[in-house]
C-alpha positions in Angstrom: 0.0 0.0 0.0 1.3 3.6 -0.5 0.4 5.0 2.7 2.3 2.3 4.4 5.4 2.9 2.5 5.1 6.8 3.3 4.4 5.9 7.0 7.3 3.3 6.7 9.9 6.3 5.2 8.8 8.4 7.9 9.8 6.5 10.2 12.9 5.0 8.6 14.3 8.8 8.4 14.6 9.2 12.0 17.7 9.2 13.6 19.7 7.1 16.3 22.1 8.1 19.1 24.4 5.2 20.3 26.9 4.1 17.1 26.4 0.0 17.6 25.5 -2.2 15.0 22.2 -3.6 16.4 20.5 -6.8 14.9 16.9 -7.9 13.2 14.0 -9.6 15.4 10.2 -9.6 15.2 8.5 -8.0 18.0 4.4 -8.4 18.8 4.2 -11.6 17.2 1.2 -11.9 19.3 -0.6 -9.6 22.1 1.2 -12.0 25.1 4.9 -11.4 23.7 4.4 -7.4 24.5 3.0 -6.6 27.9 2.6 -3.1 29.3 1.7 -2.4 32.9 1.3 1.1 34.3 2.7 2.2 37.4 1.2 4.8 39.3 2.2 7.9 41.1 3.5 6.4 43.6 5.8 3.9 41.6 3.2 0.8 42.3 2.4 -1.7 39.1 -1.6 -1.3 38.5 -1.8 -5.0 38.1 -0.9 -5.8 42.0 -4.0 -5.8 44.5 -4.4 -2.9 46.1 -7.0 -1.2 48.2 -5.8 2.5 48.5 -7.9 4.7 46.6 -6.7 6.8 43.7 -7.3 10.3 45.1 -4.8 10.0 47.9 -1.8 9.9 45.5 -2.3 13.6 44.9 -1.4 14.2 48.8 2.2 13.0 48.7 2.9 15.8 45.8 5.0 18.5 47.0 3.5 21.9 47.0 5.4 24.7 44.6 6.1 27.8 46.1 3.6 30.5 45.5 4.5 32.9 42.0 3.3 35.2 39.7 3.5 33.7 36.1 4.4 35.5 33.1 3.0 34.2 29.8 4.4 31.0 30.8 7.3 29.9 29.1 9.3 27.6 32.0 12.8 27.5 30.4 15.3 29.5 28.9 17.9 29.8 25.9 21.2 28.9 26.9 24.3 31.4 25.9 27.5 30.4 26.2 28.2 33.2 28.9 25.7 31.2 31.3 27.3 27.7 30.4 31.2 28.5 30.5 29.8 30.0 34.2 27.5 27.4 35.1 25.1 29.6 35.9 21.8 28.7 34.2 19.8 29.1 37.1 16.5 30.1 35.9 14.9 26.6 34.4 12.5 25.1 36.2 11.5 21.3 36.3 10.6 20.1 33.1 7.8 17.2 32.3 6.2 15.5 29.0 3.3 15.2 26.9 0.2 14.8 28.3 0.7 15.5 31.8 1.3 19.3 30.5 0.0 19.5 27.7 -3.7 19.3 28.6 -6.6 21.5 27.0 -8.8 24.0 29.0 -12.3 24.2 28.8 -13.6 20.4 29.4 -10.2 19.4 31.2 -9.0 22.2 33.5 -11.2 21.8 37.0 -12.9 25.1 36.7 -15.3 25.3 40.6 -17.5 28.1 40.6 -19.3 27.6 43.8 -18.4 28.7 47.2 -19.8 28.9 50.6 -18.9 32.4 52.3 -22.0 34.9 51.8 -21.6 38.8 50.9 -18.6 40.8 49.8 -17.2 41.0 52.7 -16.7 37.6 53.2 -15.1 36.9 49.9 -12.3 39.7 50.5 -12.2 37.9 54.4 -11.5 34.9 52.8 -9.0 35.8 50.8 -6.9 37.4 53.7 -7.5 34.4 56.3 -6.4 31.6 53.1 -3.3 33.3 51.1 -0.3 35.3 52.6 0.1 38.6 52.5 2.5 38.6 50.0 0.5 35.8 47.7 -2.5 38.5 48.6 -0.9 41.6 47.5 0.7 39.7 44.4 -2.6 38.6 43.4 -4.0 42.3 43.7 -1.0 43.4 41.6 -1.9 41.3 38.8 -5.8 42.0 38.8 -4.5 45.5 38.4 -2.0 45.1 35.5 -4.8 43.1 33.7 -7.0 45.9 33.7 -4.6 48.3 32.9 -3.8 46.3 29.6 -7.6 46.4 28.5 -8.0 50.2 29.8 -5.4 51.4 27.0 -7.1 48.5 25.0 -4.4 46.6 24.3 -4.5 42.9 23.1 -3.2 39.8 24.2 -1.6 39.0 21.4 1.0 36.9 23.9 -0.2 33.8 25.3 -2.6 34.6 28.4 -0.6 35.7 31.0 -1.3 33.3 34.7 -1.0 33.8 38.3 -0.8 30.6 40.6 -1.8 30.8 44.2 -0.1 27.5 45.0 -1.1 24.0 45.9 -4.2 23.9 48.5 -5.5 20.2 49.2 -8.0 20.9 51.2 -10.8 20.8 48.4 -13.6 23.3 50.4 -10.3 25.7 50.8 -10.0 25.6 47.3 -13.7 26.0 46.5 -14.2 29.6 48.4 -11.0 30.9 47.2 -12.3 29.9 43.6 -15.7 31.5 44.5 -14.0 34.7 46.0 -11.7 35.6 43.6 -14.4 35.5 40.7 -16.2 37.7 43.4 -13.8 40.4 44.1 -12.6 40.2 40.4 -15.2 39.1 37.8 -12.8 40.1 35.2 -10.6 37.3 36.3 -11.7 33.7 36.4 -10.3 30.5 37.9 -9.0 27.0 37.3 -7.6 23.8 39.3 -4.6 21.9 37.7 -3.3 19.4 40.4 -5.1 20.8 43.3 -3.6 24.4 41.9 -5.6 27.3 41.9 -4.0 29.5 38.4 -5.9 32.8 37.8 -6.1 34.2 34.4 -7.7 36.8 32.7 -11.6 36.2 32.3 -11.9 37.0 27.9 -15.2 36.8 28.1 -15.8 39.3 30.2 -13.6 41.6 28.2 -15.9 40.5 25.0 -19.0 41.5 26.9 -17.4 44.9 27.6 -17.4 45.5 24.0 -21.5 45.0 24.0 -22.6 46.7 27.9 -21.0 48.7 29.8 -18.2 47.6 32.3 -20.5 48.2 35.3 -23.2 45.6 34.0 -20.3 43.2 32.7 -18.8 43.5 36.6 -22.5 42.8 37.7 -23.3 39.8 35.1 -20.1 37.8 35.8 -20.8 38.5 39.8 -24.4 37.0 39.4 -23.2 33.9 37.5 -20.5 32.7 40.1 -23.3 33.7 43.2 -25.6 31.0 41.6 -28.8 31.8 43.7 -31.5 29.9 42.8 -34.3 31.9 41.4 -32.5 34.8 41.2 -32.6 37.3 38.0 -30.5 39.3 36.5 -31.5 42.8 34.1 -29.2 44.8 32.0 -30.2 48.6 31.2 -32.7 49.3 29.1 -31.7 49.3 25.4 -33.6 50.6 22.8 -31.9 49.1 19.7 -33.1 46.0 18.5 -29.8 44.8 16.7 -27.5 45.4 19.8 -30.2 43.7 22.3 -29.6 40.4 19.8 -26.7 40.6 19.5 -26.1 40.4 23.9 -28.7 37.5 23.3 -26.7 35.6 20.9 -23.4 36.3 23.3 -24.9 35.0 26.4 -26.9 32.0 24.8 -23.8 31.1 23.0 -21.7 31.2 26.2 -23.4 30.8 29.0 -26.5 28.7 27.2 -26.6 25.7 29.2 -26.5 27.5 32.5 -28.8 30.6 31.9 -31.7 31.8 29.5 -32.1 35.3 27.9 -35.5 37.3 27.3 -36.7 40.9 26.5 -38.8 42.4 28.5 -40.5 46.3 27.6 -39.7 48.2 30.7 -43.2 49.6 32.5 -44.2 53.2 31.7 -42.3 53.1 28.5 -42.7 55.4 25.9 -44.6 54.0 23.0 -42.5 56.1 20.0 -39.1 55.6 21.8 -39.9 51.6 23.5 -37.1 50.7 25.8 -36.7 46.8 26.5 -34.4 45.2 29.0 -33.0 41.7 28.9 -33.4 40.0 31.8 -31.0 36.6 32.8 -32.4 33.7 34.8 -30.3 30.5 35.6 -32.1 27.2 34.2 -34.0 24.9 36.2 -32.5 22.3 37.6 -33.0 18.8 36.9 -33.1 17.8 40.6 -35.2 20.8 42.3 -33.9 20.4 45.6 -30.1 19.9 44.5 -28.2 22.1 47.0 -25.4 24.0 45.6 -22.6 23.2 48.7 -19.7 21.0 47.7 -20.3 18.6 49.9 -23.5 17.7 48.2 -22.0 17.3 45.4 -19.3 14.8 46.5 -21.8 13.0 47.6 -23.9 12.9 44.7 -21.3 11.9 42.3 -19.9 8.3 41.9 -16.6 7.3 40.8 -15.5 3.9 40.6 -11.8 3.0 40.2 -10.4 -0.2 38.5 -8.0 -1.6 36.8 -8.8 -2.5 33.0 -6.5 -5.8 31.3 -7.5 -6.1 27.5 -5.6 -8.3 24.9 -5.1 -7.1 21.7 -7.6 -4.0 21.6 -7.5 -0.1 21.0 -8.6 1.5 23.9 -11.2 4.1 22.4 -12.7 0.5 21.4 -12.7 -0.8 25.1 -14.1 2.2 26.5 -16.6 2.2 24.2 -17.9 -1.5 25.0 -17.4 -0.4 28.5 -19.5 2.4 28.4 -22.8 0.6 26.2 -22.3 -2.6 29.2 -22.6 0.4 32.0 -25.0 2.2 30.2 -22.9 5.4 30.6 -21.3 7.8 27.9 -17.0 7.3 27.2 -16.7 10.5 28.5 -17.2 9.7 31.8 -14.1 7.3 31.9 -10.8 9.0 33.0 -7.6 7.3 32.5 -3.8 8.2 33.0 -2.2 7.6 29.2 -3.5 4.9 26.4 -2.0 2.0 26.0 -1.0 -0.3 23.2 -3.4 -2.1 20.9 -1.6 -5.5 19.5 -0.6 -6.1 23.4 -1.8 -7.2 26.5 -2.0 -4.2 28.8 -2.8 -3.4 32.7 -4.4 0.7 33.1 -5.5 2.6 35.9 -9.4 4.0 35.2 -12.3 5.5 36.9 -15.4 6.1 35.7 -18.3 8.8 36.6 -21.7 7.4 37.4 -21.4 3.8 38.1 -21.4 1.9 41.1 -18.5 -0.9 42.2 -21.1 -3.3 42.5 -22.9 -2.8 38.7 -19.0 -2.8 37.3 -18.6 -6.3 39.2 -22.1 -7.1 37.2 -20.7 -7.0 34.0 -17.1 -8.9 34.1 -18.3 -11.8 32.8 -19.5 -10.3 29.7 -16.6 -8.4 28.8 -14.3 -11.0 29.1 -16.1 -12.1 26.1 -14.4 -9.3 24.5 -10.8 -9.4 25.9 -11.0 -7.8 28.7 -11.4 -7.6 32.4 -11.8 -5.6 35.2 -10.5 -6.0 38.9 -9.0 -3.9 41.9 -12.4 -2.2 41.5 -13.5 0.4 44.9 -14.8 4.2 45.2 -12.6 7.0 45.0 -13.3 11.0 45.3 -12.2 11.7 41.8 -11.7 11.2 38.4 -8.3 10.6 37.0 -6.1 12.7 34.5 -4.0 12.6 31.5 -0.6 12.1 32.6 -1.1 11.0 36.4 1.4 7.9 36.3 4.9 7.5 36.9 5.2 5.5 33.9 5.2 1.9 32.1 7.0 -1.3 32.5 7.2 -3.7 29.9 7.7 -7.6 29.6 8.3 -8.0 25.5 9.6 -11.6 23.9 11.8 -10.5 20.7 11.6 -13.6 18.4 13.4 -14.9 15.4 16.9 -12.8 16.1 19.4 -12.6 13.5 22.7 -10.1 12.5 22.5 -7.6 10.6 23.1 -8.3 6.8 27.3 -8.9 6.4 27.4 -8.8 10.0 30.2 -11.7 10.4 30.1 -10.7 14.3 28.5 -13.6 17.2 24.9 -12.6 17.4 24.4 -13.4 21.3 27.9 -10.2 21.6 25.8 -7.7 19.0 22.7 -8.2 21.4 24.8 -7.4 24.4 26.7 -4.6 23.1 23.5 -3.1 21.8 21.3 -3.5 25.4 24.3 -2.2 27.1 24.9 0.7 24.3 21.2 2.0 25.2 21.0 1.4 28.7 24.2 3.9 29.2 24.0 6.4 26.4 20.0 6.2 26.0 17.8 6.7 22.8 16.0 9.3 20.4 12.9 10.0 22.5 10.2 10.1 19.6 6.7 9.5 19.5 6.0 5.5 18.2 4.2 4.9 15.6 1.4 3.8 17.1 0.9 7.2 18.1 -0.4 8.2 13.9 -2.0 4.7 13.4 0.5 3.0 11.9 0.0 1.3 8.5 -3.1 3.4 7.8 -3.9 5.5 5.3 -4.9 8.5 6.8 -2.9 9.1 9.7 -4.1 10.5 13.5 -2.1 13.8 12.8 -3.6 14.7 9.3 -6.9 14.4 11.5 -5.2 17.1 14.0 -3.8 19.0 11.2 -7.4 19.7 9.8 -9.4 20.3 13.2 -6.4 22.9 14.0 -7.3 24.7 10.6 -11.3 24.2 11.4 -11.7 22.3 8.5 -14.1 20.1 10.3 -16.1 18.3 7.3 -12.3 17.6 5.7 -11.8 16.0 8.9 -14.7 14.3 9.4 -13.7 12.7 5.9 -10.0 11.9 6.8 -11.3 9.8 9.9 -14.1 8.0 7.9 -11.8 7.3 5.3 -11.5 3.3 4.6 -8.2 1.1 3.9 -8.2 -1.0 0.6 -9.9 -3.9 2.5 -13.2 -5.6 2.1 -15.0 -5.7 5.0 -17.9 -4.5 6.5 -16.8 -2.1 8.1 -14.5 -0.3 5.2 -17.4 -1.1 2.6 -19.4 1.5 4.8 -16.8 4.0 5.5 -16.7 4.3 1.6 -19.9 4.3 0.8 -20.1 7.5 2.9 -17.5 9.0 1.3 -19.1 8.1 -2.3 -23.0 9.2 -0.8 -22.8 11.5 2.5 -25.3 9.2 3.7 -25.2 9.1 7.1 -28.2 7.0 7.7 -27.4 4.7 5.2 -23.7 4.3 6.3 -25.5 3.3 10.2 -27.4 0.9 8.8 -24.0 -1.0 7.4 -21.8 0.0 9.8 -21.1 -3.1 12.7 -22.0 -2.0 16.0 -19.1 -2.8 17.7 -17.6 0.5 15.9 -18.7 2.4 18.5 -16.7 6.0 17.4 -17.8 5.2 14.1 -21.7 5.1 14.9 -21.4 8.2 17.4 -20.0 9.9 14.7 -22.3 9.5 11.7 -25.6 9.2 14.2 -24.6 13.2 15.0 -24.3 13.7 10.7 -27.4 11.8 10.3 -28.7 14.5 13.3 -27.3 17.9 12.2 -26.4 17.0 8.4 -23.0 17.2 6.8 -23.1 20.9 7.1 -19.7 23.0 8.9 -22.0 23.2 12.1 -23.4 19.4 12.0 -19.3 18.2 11.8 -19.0 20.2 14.7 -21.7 18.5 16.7 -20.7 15.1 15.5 -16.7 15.6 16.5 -18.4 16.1 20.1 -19.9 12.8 19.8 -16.4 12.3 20.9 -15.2 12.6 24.5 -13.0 15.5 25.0 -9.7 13.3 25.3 -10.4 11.5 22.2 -10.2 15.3 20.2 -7.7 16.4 21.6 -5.4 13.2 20.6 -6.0 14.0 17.4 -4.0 17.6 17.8 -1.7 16.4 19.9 -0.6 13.5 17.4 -0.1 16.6 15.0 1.9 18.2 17.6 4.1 15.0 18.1 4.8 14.6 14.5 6.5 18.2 14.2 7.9 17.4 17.4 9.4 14.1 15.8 10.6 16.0 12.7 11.8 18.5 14.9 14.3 16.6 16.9 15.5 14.5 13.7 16.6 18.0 12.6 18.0 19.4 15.7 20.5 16.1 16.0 21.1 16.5 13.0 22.3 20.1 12.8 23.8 20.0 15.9 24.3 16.7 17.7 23.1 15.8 21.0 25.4 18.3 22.6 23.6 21.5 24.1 24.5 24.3 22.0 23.9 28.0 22.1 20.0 29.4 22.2 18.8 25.7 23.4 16.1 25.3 26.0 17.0 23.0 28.7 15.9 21.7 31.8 16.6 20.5 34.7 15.2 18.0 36.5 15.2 16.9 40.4 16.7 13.3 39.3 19.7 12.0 39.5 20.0 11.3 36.0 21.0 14.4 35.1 25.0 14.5 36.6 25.3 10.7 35.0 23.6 11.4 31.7 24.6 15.7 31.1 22.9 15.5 26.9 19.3 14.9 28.5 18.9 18.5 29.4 18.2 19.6 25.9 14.4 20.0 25.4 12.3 21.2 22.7 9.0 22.6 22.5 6.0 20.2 21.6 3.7 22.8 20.0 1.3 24.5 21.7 -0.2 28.3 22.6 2.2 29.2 26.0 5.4 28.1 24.9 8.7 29.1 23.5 11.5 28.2 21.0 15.2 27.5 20.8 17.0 30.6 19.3 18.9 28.9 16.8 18.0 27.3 13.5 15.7 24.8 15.5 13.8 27.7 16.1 13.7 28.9 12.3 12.6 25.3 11.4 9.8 25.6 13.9 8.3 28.6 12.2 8.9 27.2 8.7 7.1 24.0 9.6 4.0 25.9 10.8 4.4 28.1 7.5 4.2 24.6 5.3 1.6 23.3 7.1 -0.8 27.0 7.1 -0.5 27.5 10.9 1.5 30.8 11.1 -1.6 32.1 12.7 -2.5 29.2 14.6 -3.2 29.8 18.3 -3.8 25.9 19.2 -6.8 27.1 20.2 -10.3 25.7 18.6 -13.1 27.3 20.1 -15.8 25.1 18.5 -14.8 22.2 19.5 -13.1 23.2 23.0 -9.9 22.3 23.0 -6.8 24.8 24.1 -3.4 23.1 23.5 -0.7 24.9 25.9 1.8 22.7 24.3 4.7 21.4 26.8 8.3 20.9 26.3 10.0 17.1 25.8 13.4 15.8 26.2 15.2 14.8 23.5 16.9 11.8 24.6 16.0 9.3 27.5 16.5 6.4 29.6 15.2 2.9 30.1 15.2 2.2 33.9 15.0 -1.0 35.7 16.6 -3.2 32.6 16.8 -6.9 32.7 17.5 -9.3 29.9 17.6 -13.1 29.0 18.1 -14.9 25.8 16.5 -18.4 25.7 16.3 -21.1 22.6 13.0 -20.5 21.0 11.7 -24.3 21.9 12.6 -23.0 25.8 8.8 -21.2 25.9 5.8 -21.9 25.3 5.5 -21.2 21.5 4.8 -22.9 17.9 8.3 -22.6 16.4 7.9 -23.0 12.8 11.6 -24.2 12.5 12.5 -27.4 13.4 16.3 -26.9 13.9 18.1 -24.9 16.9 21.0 -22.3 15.2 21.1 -18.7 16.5 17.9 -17.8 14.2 15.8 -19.7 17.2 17.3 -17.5 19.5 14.6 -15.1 21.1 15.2 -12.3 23.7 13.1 -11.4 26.8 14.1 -7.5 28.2 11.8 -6.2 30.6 12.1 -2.4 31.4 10.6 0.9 32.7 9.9 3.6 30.6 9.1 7.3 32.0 5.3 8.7 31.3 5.3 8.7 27.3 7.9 7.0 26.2 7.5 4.3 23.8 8.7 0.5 24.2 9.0 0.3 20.0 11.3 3.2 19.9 13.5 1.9 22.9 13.5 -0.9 20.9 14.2 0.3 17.6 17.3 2.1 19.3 18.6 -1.2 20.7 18.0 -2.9 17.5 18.8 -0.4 14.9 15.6 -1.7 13.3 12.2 0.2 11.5 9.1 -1.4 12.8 
């Protein structure tokens, strides 16, 4: 296929960093030869028994000094001044992917409600629960904020951020949230890791453009209050265009929490009418909800567990998951995805659903590969990123030299594990990452949704492979028809993504607005994988070009980083970072930086802002080493007849030699490009 043999010279053009010859092996040759088991927070393997619940790993994190952020950028170039003095003190610890690289909107822990009444017992609050200084800092940067929008400037630079710290008491954290909004409407407020970061509140500063600033103070004030059955009037307006068009602002932001109507004000004058536009939060669903947080904690369920599947893409066990629970994939939160051709042990938790009716359905889904176990109530969901890492038990089978290698086979294997667990490897996104042997790729998908081309990308993910099957005989038959019914009717329904999708087209229509609505038939993790794979691929490009215009050494305008481990005095190259792309950060000032800004030319992003408002996903972007370390590495070579396999060869030589290596791997970091470092070998 053509696709594979792009994806396969994609690949095949990334570079290696140890100099030893390597040697040929298959790997995967079925799910139980590759085996990936999470470890937690806390460094424990998921698969062992354990009764602790999930939320108490947050408590053992260490709290980060209180600071004002800039438009955060967390490292800085490097000048040879600073390294021939050793005195690059201003970098601050460094972490990957996910963990940082999180959207806003549907994953930052936005809390709006709070318990102290009246204005004087938000400003109390925020006295009695931040220091003076972390008090007068905050104060500062409420101040500079409106300052900027007074002489109506934009923030053309990534949104500038204040954190307040770490506070794990969670009712703490609640009236601070509540009575900064109160005190500063203009401002609003978000949890990352039991953090409370405030940032400028745009919204409010769009409203200013439609009321006044007095009734945009008043609006934002009655939103966070929440009182139930209480209103909320603008000034009367007499022109018709510019009461729609507050209408059409509120409804569009605020429409699932409040409704808008016009009212004529009483003794109005009948040539000149003047209407106001009075706001009124929604009825609940449950009239006698109370708004405290406690309630709330205990209205929620969440249900931890520990999910083993065999040979199965995640997204696909999530969804079987969620039709047997008779929940929505959304509500399942998991730390990082996992493998599909393997058999793999993840942390999950999921909203909604009791322990006991996720004990009710094991035997079924075991019909389907998978099973669940370790299951018990915790306080919370999980998030992208919350793991220490992976291990990995994988069988390489069928080793043999290189071509003219005249060396002993059993000495190359050595030298190479040895080579790699000293020096390292290239850190890249795996392939598994783009869907390999596809034809469209996961980061064409991200490409398009980045550019808001959300029919082309509805399109790229419906496209089929040159296969017969049911399942590829519907995908083109919407691509020949734009049916969605019709595609439903042959699509299997064990392709649950598949159905979500086209049952939202068959709902809305192929129209820009109905592929909206259908991409958030997807949970909010599954869109913004898509971006992110875009986002690794330019990362993956990125580093082949940096080592190859520079080495591995750190040069002059890098970024680098340095971490708390010990790794770093042993192992000095793995300081260099670069940027995985994203709104808040920054690049190298050296030709890595140049490359960056040509890449986004190429691909029609000089404009982009990783930000898609339509579908809600922001895309800070993070920064990633270049290089890393396996940890934890143990090998054995055995005869292939030694384990439980069908050997096809009936003779023992050194082709029926097979390798067992078990390692761990840091939070995303691939196994298959380890491996393809120790082996010099394209997957």
């Amino acid at each position: 296929m053509e696709e594979d043999t792009d994806f396969r010279i994609r690949f095949s053009s990334l570079c290696f960093i140890t100099d030893h010859v390597g040697f040929h092996g298959t790997i995967k040759s079925s799910p139980s030869d590759f085996v990936v088991i999470e470890i937690d927070e806390q460094g424990q393997l998921v698969n062992k028994a354990t009764d602790e619940p999930i939320y108490e790993i947050s408590k053992v994190l260490p709290e980060p000094n209180n600071f004002a952020k800039k438009p955060k950028l967390g490292f800085q170039n490097v000048s040879f001044e600073e390294r021939s003095n050793q005195k690059v003190n201003t970098f601050v610890p460094c972490s990957d992917d996910d963990k940082n690289n999180q959207s806003g909107s549907e994953k930052e822990d936005t809390i709006n409600d709070g318990t102290s009444g009246g204005e004087e017992g938000k400003v109390y609050a925020l006295g009695s629960l931040l220091d003076e200084k972390t008090n007068e800092l905050l104060n500062q940067f409420a101040y500079d904020i409106k300052e900027k929008w007074n002489f109506k400037s934009e923030l053309t630079e990534p949104s500038p951020e204040f954190s307040l710290g770490r506070i794990l008491d969670k009712n703490q954290r609640a009236i601070l949230h509540s009575a900064i909004r109160q005190k500063f409407p203009f401002l609003i407020t978000v949890g990352k890791n039991s953090e409370i970061v405030v940032k400028p509140n745009l919204e409010y500063k769009e409203l200013c453009h439609l009321v006044s600033e007095e009734e945009a103070f008043d609006f934002f004030k009655y939103l966070d209050a929440k009182k139930d059955n209480s209103k909320f009037t603008f000034k009367p307006d007499t022109n018709k265009d510019h009461r729609k068009a507050v209408h059409h602002f509120i409804n569009k932001k605020f429409g699932n929490l409040v409704e808008t109507k016009s009212f004529s004000e009483a003794n109005y004058n009948v040539g000149n009418p003047k209407v106001v536009i009075t706001v009124r939060f929604r009825e609940k669903p449950y009239k006698h909800r109370k708004r405290s947080v406690e309630c709330q904690e205990r209205k929620v369920i969440y249900t931890a567990f520990t999910l083993r599947k065999e040979n199965l893409e995640m997204f696909e066990a999530v969804g079987v998951l969620a039709v047997k629970l008779g929940v929505i994939p959304s509500d399942f939160s998991y730390a990082g995805l996992k493998d599909k051709k393997a058999i793999t042990y993840q942390a999950m938790v999921v909203r909604k659903v009791t322990p006991e009716r996720l004990k009710d359905i094991e035997k079924e889904i075991e019909k389907k590969r998978m099973t669940v176990f370790n299951i018990r109530s915790v306080n919370d969901s999980l998030r992208l990123g919350q793991l220490k890492g992976n291990h990995f038990d994988i069988v390489i089978r069928n080793l043999k030299k290189q071509i003219n290698d005249s060396a002993n086979l059993r000495e190359r294997i050595l030298e190479a594990i040895e080579n790699v667990k000293n020096k390292g490897f290239v850190n890249y996104y795996g392939p598994q990452r783009f869907g390999m042997g596809r034809k469209v790729h996961t980061d064409q998908i991200g490409l398009a949704l980045l550019k808001s081309e959300m029919g082309k990308a509805v399109k790229l993910f419906l496209t089929p492979e040159d296969l017969d099957d049911p399942v590829n005989r519907a995908k083109k038959y919407f691509l020949q028809t734009e049916d969605a019914k019709g595609t439903l009717s042959l699509m299997p329904e064990f392709k649950v993504r598949e159905r979500a999708l086209l049952e939202s087209l068959h709902r809305f229509g192929m129209t820009e607005e109905g592929c909206i609505q259908a991409w958030f038939s997807f949970p909010h993790s599954m869109r913004i994988f898509y971006v992110h794979a875009y986002s690794s691929k330019v990362w993956n490009e990125a580093v082949s070009y940096r080592l190859a215009t520079y080495g591995s050494r750190v040069m002059e305008g890098d970024l680098v980083c340095l971490d708390e481990d010990g790794d770093d005095e042993h192992f000095p190259n793995n300081k260099v970072v670069l940027p995985v792309l994203g709104y808040n950060i920054q690049y190298p000032k050296n030709k890595v930086g140049l490359w960056y800004q040509e890449v986004l030319s190429r691909d029609g992003l000089q404009a982009c802002r990783f930000k898609v408002p339509t579908l809600k996903l922001n895309v800070p972007g993070c920064y990633r080493k270049i290089l890393k370390q396996p940890h934890n590495l143990s090998y054995q070579l055995i005869e292939e007849h030694d384990i439980d396999v069908k050997a096809e060869v009936s003779h023992v030589d050194e082709a029926t030699l097979s390798l067992l290596i078990s390692f761990d791997l840091d939070a995303s970091c691939y196994a298959t490009v380890c491996l393809r470092e120790i082996m010099k070998h394209d997957f």
